[in-house]
C-alpha positions as CSV (number, residue, x, y, z in Angstrom):
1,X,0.0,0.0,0.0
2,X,1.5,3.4,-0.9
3,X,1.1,6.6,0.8
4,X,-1.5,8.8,-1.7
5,X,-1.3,12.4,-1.1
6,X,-4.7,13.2,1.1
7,X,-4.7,10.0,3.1
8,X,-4.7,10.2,6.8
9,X,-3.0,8.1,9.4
10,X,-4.9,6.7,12.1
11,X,-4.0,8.3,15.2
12,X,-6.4,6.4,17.1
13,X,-3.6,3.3,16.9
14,X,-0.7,4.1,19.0
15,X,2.5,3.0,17.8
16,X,4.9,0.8,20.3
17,X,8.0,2.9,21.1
18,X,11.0,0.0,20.9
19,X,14.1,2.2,20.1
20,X,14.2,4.1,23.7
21,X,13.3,3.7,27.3
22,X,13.4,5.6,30.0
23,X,15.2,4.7,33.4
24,X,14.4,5.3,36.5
25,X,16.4,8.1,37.0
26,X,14.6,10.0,34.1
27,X,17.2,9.3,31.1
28,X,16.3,8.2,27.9
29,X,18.5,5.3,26.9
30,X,19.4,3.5,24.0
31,X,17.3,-0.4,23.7
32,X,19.7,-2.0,21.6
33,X,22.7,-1.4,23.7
34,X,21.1,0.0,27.2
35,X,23.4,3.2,26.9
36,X,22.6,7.0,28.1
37,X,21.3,9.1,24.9
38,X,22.7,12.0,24.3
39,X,20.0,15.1,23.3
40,X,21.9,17.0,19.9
41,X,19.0,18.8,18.4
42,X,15.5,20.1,19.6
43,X,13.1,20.9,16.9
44,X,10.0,22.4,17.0
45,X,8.0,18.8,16.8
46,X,10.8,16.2,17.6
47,X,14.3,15.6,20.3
48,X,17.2,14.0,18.5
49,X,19.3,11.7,20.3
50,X,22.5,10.0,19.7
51,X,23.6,7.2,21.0
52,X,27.2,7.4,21.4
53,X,28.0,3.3,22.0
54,X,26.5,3.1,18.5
55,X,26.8,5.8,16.7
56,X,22.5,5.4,16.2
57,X,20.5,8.3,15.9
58,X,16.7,8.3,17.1
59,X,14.1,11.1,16.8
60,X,11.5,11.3,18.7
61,X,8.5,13.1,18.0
62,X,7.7,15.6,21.5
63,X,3.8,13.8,21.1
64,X,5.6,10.7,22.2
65,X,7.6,11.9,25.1
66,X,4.9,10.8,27.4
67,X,4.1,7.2,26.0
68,X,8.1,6.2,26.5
69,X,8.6,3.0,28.3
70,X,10.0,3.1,32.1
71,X,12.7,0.7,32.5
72,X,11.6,-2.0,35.6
């Protein structure tokens, strides 16, 4: 299915977040590896983080903030 200019995406459906957590001292760290993220940029509608074990970026839309898994 392709993207047609027009369509709309069901927000209703909320997308898992698998590339980040948060710990439990507030940090937002990297799932793959389980390093500290580093913020680089802040946009008007998304963070970017780098993960500096990796050399992975992530962006994160600021809607999401809220909806990122805590670590247990």
């Amino acid at each position: 299915m392709r993207w047609k200019e027009g369509d709309e995406m069901d927000a209703s459906v909320p997308a898992e977040i698998v590339t980040v957590y948060r710990a439990l001292d507030g940090g937002i760290h990297h799932a793959r590896c389980g390093q500290r993220m580093v913020l680089r940029t802040r946009g008007t509608e998304e963070l970017h983080f780098a993960c500096l074990t990796c050399v992975e970026s992530v962006r994160l839309p600021l809607c999401v903030l809220s909806r990122i898994p805590v670590a247990t």
